[in-house]
DOKOL-353889 format. One line per 5 residues: number of its first residue (from 1); their letters; for each residue x, y, z of C-alpha. Coordinates in steps of 0.1 Angstrom, whole numbers, plus 2048, in hexadecimal, padded with zeros to 3 digits. Each point is the difference from the previous one (the first is absolute). Layout:
NUM	a	X:Y:Z | ...
END
This chain:
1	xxxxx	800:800:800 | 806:822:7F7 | 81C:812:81D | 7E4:81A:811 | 804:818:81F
6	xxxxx	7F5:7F7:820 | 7DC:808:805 | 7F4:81B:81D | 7EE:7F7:81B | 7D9:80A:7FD
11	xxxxx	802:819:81E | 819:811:7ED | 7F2:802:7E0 | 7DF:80E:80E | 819:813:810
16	xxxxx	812:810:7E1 | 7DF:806:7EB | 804:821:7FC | 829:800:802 | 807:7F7:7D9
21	xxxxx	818:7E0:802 | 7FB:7E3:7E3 | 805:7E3:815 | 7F7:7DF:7FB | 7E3:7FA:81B
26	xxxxx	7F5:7E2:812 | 7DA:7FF:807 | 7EE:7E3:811 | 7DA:800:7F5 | 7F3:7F5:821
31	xxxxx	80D:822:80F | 7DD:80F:7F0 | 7ED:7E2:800 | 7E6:7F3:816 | 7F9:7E2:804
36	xxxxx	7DD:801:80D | 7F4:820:7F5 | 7E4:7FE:7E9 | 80A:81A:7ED | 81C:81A:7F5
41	xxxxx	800:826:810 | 802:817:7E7 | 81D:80D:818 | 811:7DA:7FB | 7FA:802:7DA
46	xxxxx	80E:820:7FE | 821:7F4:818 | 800:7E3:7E9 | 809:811:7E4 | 81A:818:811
51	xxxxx	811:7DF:80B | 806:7F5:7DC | 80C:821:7F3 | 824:80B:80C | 808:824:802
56	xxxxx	810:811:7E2 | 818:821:805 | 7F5:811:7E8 | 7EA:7EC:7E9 | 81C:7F6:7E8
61	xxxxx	812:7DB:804 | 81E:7FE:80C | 819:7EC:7EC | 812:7DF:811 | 7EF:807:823
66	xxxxx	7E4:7EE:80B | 7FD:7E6:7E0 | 80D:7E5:7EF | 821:803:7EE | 7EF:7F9:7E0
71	xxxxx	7E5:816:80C | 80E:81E:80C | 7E0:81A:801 | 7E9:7E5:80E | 7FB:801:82B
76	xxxxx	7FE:7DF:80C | 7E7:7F8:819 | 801:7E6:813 | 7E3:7EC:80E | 7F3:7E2:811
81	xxxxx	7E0:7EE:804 | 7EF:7DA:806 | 7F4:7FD:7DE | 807:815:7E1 | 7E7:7FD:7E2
86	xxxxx	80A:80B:7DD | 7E3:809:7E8 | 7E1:814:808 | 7E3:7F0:7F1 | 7E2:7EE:80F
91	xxxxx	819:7E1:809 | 81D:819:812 | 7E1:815:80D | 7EF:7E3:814 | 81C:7EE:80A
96	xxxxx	813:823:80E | 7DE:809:810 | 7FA:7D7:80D | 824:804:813 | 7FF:81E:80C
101	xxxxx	7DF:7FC:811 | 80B:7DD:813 | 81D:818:80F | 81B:7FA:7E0 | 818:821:7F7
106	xxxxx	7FC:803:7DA | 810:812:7E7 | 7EB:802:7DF | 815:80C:7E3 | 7F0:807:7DC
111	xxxxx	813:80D:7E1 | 7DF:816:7F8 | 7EE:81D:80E | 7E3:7F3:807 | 7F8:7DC:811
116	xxxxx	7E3:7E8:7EE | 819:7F1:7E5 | 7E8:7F3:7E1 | 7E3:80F:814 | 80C:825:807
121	xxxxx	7F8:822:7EA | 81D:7F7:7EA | 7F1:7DF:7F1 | 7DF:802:80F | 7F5:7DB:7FC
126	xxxxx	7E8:7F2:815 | 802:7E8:819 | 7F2:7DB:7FC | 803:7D9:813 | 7EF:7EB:80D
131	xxxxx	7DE:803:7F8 | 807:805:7DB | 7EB:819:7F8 | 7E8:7F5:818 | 7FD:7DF:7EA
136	xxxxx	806:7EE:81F | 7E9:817:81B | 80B:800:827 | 826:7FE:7F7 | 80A:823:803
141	xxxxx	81E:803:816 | 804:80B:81D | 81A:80D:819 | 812:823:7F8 | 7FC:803:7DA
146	xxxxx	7D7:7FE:80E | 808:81A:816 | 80C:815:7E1 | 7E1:7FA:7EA | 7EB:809:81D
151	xxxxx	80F:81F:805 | 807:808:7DD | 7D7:7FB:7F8 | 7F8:816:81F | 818:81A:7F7
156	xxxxx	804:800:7DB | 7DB:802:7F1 | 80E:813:7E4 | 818:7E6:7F5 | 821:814:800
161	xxxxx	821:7EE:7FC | 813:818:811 | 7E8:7F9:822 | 80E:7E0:801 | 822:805:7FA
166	xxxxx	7FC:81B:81F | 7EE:7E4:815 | 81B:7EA:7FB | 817:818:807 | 7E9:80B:822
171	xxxxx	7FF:7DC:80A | 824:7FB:7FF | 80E:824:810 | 7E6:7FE:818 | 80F:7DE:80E
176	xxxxx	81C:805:81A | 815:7E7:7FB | 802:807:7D9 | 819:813:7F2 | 7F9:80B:7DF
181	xxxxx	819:804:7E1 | 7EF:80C:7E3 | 818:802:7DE | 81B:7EF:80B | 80F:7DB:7EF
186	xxxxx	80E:7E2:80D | 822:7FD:7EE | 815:7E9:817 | 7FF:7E5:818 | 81C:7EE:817
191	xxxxx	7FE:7E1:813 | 812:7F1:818 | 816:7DE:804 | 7DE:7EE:805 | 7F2:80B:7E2
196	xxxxx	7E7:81A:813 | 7FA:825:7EF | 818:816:81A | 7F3:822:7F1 | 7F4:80F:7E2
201	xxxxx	808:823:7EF | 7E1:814:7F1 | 803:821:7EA | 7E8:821:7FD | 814:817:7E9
206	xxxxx	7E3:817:807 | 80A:805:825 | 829:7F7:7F9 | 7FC:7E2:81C | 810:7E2:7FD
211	xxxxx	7EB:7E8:81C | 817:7E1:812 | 7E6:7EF:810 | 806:7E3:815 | 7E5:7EA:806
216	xxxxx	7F2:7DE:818 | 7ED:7F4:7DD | 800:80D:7E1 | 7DE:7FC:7E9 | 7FF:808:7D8
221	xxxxx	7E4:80C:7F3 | 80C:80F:7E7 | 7EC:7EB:7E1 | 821:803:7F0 | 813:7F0:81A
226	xxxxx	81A:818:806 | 809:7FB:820 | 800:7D8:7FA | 81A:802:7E0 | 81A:818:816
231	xxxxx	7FD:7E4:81B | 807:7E3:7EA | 7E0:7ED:807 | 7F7:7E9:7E5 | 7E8:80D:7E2
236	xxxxx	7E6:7F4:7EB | 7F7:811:7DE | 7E5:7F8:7E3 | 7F2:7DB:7FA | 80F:7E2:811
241	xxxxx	7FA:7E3:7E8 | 7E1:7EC:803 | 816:7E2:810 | 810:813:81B | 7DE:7FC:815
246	xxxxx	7EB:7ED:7EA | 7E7:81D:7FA | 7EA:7FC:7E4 | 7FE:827:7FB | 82A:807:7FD
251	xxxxx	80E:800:7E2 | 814:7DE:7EC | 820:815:807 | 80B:81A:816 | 802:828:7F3
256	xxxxx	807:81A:80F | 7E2:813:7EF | 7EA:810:819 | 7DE:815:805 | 805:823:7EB
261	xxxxx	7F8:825:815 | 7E4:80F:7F8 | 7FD:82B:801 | 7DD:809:806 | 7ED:824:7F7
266	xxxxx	7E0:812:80A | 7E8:811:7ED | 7E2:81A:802 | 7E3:80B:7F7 | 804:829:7F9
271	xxxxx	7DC:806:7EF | 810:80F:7DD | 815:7F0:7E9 | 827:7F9:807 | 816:7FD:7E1
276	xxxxx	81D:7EA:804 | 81F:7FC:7EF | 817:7E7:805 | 826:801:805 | 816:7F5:7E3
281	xxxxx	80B:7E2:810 | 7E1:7F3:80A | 7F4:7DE:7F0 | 7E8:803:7E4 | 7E4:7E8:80E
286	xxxxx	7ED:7EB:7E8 | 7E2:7EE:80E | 815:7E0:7F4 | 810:806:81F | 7E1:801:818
291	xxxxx	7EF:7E1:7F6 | 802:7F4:828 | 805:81D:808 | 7DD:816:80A | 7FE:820:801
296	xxxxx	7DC:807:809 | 805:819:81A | 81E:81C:805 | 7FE:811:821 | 81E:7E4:80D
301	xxxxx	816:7EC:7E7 | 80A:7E9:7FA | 812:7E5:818 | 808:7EA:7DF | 819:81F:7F2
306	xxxxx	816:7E9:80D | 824:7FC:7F0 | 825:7F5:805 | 7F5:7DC:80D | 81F:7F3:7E5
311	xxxxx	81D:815:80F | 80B:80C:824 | 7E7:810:813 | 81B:810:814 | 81E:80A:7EF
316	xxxxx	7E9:80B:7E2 | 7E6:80E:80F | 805:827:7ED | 7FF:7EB:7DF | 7E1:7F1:811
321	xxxxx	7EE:822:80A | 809:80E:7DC | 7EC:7E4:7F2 | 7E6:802:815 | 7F7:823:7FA
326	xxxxx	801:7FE:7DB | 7E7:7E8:804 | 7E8:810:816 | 806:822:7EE | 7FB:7EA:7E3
331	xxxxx	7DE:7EE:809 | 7F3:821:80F | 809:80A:7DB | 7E8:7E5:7F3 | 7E4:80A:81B
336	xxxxx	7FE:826:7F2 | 80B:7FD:7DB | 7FB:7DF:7F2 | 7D8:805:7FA | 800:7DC:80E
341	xxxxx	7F2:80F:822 | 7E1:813:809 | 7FA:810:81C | 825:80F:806 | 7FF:823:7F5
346	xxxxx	7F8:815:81F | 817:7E7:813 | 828:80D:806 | 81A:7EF:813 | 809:810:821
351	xxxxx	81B:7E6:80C | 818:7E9:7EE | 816:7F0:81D | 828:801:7F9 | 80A:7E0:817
356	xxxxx	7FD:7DC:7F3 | 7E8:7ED:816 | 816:7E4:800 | 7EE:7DF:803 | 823:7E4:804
361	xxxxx	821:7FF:803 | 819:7F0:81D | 7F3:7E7:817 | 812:7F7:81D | 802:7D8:80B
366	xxxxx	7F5:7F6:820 | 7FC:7E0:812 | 7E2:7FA:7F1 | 7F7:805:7DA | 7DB:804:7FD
371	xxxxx	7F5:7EF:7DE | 7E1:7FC:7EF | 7F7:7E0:811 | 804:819:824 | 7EA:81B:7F2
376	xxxxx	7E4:7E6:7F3 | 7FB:7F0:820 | 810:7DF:7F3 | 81F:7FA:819 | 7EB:808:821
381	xxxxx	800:81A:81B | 821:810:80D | 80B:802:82A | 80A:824:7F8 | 7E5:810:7EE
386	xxxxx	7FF:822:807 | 7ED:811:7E2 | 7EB:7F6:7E3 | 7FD:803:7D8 | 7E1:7F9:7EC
391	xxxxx	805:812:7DF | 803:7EC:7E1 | 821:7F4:7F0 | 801:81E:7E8 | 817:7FD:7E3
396	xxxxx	80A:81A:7E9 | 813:7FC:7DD | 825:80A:807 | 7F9:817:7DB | 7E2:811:811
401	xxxxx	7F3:818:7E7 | 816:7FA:7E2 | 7F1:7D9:7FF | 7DC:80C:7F9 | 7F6:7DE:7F4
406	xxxxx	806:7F3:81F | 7E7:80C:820 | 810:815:819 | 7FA:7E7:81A | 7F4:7DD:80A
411	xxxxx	7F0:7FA:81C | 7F3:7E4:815 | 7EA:803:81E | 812:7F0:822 | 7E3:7E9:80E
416	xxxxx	803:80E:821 | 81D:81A:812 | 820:7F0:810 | 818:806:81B | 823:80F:7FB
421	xxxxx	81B:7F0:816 | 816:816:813 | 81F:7E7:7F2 | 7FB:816:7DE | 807:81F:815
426	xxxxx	823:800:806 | 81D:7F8:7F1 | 80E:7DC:7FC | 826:805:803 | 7FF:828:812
431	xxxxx	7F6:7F7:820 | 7F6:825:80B | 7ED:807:7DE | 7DE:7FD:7FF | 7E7:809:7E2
436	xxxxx	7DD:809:7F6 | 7EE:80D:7DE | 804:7F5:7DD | 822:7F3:80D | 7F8:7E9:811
441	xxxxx	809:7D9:7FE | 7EA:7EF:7E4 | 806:7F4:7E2 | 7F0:816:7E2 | 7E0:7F0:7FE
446	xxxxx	7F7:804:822 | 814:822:7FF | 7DC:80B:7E0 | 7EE:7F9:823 | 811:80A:81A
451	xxxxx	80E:825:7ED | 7DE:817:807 | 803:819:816 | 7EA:7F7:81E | 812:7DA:804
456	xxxxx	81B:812:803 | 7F8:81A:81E | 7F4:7E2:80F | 81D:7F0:7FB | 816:81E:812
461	xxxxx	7E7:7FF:81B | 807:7DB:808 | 828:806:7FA | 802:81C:816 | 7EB:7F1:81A
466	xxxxx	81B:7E1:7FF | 818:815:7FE | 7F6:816:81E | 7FE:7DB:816 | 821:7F6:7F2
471	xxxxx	80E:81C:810 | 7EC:7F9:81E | 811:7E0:806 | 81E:807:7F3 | 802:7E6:7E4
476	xxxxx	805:801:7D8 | 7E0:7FD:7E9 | 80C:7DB:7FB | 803:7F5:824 | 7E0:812:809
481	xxxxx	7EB:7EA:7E2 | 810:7DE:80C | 7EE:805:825 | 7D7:7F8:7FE | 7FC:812:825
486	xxxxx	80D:820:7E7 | 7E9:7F9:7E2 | 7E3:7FE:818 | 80C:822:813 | 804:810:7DB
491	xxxxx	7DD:7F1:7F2 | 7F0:80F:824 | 80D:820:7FA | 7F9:807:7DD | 7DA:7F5:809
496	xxxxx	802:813:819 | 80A:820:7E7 | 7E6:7F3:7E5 | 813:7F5:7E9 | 7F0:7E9:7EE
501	xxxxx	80E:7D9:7FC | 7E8:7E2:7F6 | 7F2:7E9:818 | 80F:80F:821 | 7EC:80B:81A
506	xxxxx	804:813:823 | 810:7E9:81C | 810:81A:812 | 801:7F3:822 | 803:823:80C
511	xxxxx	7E2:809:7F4 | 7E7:800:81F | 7E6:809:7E8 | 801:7DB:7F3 | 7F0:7F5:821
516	xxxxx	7E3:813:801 | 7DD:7FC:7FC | 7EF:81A:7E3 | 7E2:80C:800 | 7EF:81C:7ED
521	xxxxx	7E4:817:7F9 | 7E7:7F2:7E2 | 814:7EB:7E6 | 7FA:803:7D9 | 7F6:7DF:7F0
526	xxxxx	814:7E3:80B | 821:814:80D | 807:7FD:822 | 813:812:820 | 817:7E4:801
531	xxxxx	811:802:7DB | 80F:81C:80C | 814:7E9:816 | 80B:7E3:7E9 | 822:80C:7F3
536	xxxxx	7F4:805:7DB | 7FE:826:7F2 | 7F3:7FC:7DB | 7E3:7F0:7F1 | 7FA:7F8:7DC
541	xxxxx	7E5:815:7EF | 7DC:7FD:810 | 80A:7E6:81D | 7FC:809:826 | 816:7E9:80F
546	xxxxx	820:812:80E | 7F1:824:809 | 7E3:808:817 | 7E5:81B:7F0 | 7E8:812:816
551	xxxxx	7E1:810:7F4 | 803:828:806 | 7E6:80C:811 | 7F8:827:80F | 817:7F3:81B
556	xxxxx	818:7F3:7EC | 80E:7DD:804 | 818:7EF:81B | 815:7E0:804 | 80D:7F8:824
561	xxxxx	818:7E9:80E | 7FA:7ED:821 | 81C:7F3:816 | 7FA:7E7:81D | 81D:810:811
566	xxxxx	80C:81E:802 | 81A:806:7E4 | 81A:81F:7FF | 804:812:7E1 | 80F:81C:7F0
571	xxxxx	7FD:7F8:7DD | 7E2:7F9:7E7 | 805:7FB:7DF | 7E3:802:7E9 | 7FB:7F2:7D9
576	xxxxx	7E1:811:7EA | 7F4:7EF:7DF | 80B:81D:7E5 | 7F3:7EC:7DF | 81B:7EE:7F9
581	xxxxx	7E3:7F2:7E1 | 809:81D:7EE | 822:80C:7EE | 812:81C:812 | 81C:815:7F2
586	xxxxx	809:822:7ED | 7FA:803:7DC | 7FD:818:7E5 | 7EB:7E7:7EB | 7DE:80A:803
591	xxxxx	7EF:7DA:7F9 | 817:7F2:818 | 7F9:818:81D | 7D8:7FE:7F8 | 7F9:7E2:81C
596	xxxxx	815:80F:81D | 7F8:817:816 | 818:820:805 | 7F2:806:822 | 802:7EE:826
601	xxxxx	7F0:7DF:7F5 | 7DC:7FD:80A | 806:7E3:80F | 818:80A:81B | 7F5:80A:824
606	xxxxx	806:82A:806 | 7F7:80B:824 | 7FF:7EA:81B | 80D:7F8:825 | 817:7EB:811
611	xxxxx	7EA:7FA:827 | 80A:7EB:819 | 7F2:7F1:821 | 815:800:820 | 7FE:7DF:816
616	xxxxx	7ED:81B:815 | 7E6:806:7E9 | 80D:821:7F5 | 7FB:80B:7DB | 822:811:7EF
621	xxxxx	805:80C:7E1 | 821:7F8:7EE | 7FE:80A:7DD | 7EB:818:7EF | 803:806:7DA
626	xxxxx	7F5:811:7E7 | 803:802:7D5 | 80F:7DF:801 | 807:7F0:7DA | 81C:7E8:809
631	xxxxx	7FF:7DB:800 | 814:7F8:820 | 7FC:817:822 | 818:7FD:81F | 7FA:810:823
636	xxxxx	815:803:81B | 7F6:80C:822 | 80E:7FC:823 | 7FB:7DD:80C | 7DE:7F7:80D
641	xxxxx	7EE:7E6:810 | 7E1:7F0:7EA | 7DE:7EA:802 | 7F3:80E:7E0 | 80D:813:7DC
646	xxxxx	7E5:811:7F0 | 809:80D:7DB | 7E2:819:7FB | 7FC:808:7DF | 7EF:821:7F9
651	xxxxx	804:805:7D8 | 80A:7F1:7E2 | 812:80F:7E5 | 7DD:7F5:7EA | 7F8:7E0:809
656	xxxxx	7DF:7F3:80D | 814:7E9:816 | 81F:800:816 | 814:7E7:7F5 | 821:7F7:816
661	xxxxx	815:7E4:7F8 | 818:7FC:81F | 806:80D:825 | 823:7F9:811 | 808:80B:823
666	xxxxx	822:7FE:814 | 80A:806:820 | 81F:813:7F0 | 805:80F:7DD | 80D:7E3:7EB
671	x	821:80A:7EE
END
């Protein structure tokens, strides 16, 4: 490693802010982080930031002090964490937030200035899984990315991108034991005699930093698996050969052809005709060319401009985005001149993204490869399921839109959703490196699956989750999946979070809740008090099973636990039905965003109360709440002694019924 000077201590950095000397500074991110705080000041956001930026003299570099030799006008920062995530989109999100709430000190790096990857302003695709379109009803994850949604449909009526990027970037800064760096690249990693990372260097040229950041783990979500190649962790790329795992789906040989990138653009209705003229290298589009590929509507296009499947995704990527804009320049071409089209002449683009939505590249090998036999439930359940999939194997021609006699995809329908193991979340020969996204371990015909955006938040919610218990314990991602008592702690946990994995259930034995009797004002048809109470949180479309409905009347509605004993609590943790029958998610096409809701979902319970019963008979309230459009609810209140735990329930956000799929209570707050 590069010869650098000896950091300063923290006390005397903060000391020196306002002294002007470039030195190299050591910063520890759990000096501003708390672990239990629920969220960030904007005091500690604000010392955040100050701890990240050294002083400058006069706001000019100084040459050969403070950097690397190759590097002179760069100020090295140094920093250290539990887990370091690299790559910002919905899989570095959820796993950074995942850590950070079980107690973890993350570091989230992204190389852009905004966080949402694929599904940010700069791409603005929307995000899809599991349910497939609602072709499979019910299956709508959970867990943090539903936390997102919720918030994003409550706050976000008006469907503007650059609302979500800032709730991304809210959710993030407003965690405390997050730090956040925005436009700065992974560009090196070093690893120690056993083959662990020992630190990584990151880059912003637009702040002159070059970050040294040692880390407990280290977790790539990067899509392009950055952080993975500078490690030396083993890589996948393209089509493994049909033989490798037997997969009727792969390929006779292996290629290292991929899924193209797609650049997507917006249009508008202006009421008075908009001329267009297209640039000079645009493609002249024939309607040869759109045979499979529809253009029946124009305010969002297209996904299938898709392109640059045949070469590198990475290293020729500019050739990739020059491509891609002559074709989308040149299609819009064919919508406004060709006299093909009706319809189009008041219409006018009013966005034409500039970064590749980038669909495949790198995958990084794990210790398990998830195959097309995984994916289509024909190899069983895994130990360490901590997420779940359900969209179909989706493949694309590697020629996207210059084969136009081929379709833009293929597509077949996985007969029910499927777990992800946690063994395809970290590396197989970097014992520190863990994993989550389109990087993941799988081969490429699971990878058509498992790519779409919301598997993978899920899958950086269930990563960071382990990870955060790894560093619990004190053990590597490896040792912590051999050990079933571990699995079953994980599993617990990311139930506990809602995060969605098939056939587990509740058995948290700390959960006094589970040993109660329910009971509850008038029921609706055939649900009853004690669903709420049986572990499960979803149910398929229509069915009653797992959630308990009560009939709103002028009094509302109310659902009570009973204890035989006394039972001390602090903590209740409530889970509210919020349609998962429906599709959720941001979109600028207007067919798609028809059946959602861009609102608090009916469904979910708004105002209610949290009211206990002493062993005296004395009535308390702990809770009281109102506006409520979230999913999962947590209360903590000073201990107390309880017979009873009423949930009254004064409105709905619409619903004719309130509808409550799970009460928890602990005696302390679970971490």
């Amino acid at each position: 490693m590069d010869d650098l000077p000896s950091p300063v201590s923290r006390r005397d950095f903060l000391a020196g802010l306002g002294m002007g000397f470039g030195y190299s500074v050591l910063v520890d991110a759990s000096d501003f982080a708390s672990a239990h705080a629920a969220e960030a000041t904007p005091e500690q956001i604000r010392e955040s930031f100050k701890l990240i930026a050294p002083p400058s003299p006069d706001g000019k570099p100084v040459a050969g002090f403070g950097g690397l030799e190759h590097e002179p006008n760069m100020t090295v920062v140094d920093l250290k964490c539990d887990l370091f995530v690299a790559g910002g989109g919905p899989a570095g999100v959820c796993a950074a937030l995942a850590a950070a709430r079980h107690g973890s000190k993350v570091i989230l790096v992204q190389d852009r200035s905004r966080l949402g990857g694929n599904s940010s302003s700069e791409v603005k695709m929307h995000i899809v899984g599991a349910n497939n379109h609602t072709g499979r009803p019910g299956w709508r994850e959970g867990g943090i990315i539903e936390e997102l949604r919720l918030d994003d449909a409550a706050n976000n009526p008006h469907r503007s991108w650059e609302m979500w990027d800032l709730l991304l970037y809210d959710k993030i800064v407003s965690e405390p034991n997050i730090t956040l760096l925005l436009d700065t690249s992974v560009y090196r990693a070093t690893k120690d005699a056993t083959g662990e990372i020992a630190q990584v260097l990151a880059r912003s040229d637009k702040t002159e930093h070059i970050y040294r950041i040692t880390s407990k783990l280290y977790a790539d979500c990067t899509g392009d698996s950055k952080l993975a190649i500078e490690a030396g962790a083993t890589i996948r790329w393209g089509h493994e050969a049909r033989s490798e795992f037997d997969e009727p789906l792969g390929w006779e040989k292996p290629t290292r052809e991929t899924l193209g990138s797609s650049i997507l653009f917006t249009a508008r209705d202006y009421g008075k005709p908009i001329g267009y003229t297209a640039p000079k290298w645009a493609r002249k589009i024939e309607k040869k060319h759109l045979q499979f590929r529809p253009v029946g509507s124009w305010e969002y296009g297209y996904w299938w401009i898709e392109w640059g499947g045949a070469i590198d995704t990475i290293r020729d990527n500019e050739r990739i985005r020059f491509e891609l804009l002559a074709i989308v320049t040149g299609v819009w071409d064919y919508i406004k001149n060709s006299g093909q089209v009706k319809g189009a002449e008041n219409w006018g683009l009013d966005w034409v993204g500039m970064v590749p939505g980038k669909r495949e590249s790198r995958r990084i090998e794990g210790d398990h490869i998830l195959t097309q036999q995984d994916v289509m439930g024909l190899n069983g359940d895994f130990d360490d399921a901590v997420a779940i999939g359900g969209w179909g194997l989706d493949e694309h021609p590697p020629g996207g839109f210059d084969s136009p006699e081929l379709r833009p995809f293929t597509s077949i329908k996985l007969p029910e959703v499927y777990n992800i193991p946690f063994r395809s979340l970290y590396s197989k020969d970097v014992p520190n490196l863990l994993m989550a996204g389109r990087n993941a371990s799988c081969s490429h015909v699971a990878f058509t699956s498992t790519r779409v955006m919301a598997t993978c938040a899920v899958m950086g919610q269930g990563m960071g989750t382990a990870a955060a218990l790894c560093l619990k314990k004190g053990v590597k991602p490896r040792e912590f999946a051999a050990s079933k008592n571990n699995l079953n702690e994980l599993t617990q946990t990311l139930l506990r979070d809602d995060q969605t994995i098939k056939h587990r259930k509740n058995e948290d034995s700390l959960d006094v809740a589970r040993n109660a009797k329910a009971t509850s004002s008038e029921c609706y048809q055939d649900s009853k008090a004690e669903n709420a109470l049986n572990g499960f949180v979803r149910n398929m479309s229509g069915e009653l099973t797992n959630r308990w409905l009560g009939v709103m009347s002028t009094d509302g509605a109310w659902l009570e636990l009973t204890w035989d004993k006394p039972q001390s609590i602090s903590h209740v943790q409530l889970t509210f039905d919020t349609g998962f029958q429906r599709e959720l998610t941001l979109t600028s096409a207007d067919n798609h965003n028809k059946p959602m809701i861009r609102a608090p979902q009916p469904e979910t319970i708004r105002d209610y109360e949290l009211i206990g019963t002493t062993p005296d008979g004395k009535s308390v309230t702990l809770a009281t709440i109102k506006s409520n459009h979230q999913r999962l609810l947590r209360h903590d209140f000073p201990k107390t002694k309880l017979t009873t735990l009423r949930l009254k329930i004064h409105a709905t956000n619409g619903s004719e019924q309130a509808r409550v799929y799970e009460v928890r209570c602990y005696d302390e707050q679970p971490m």
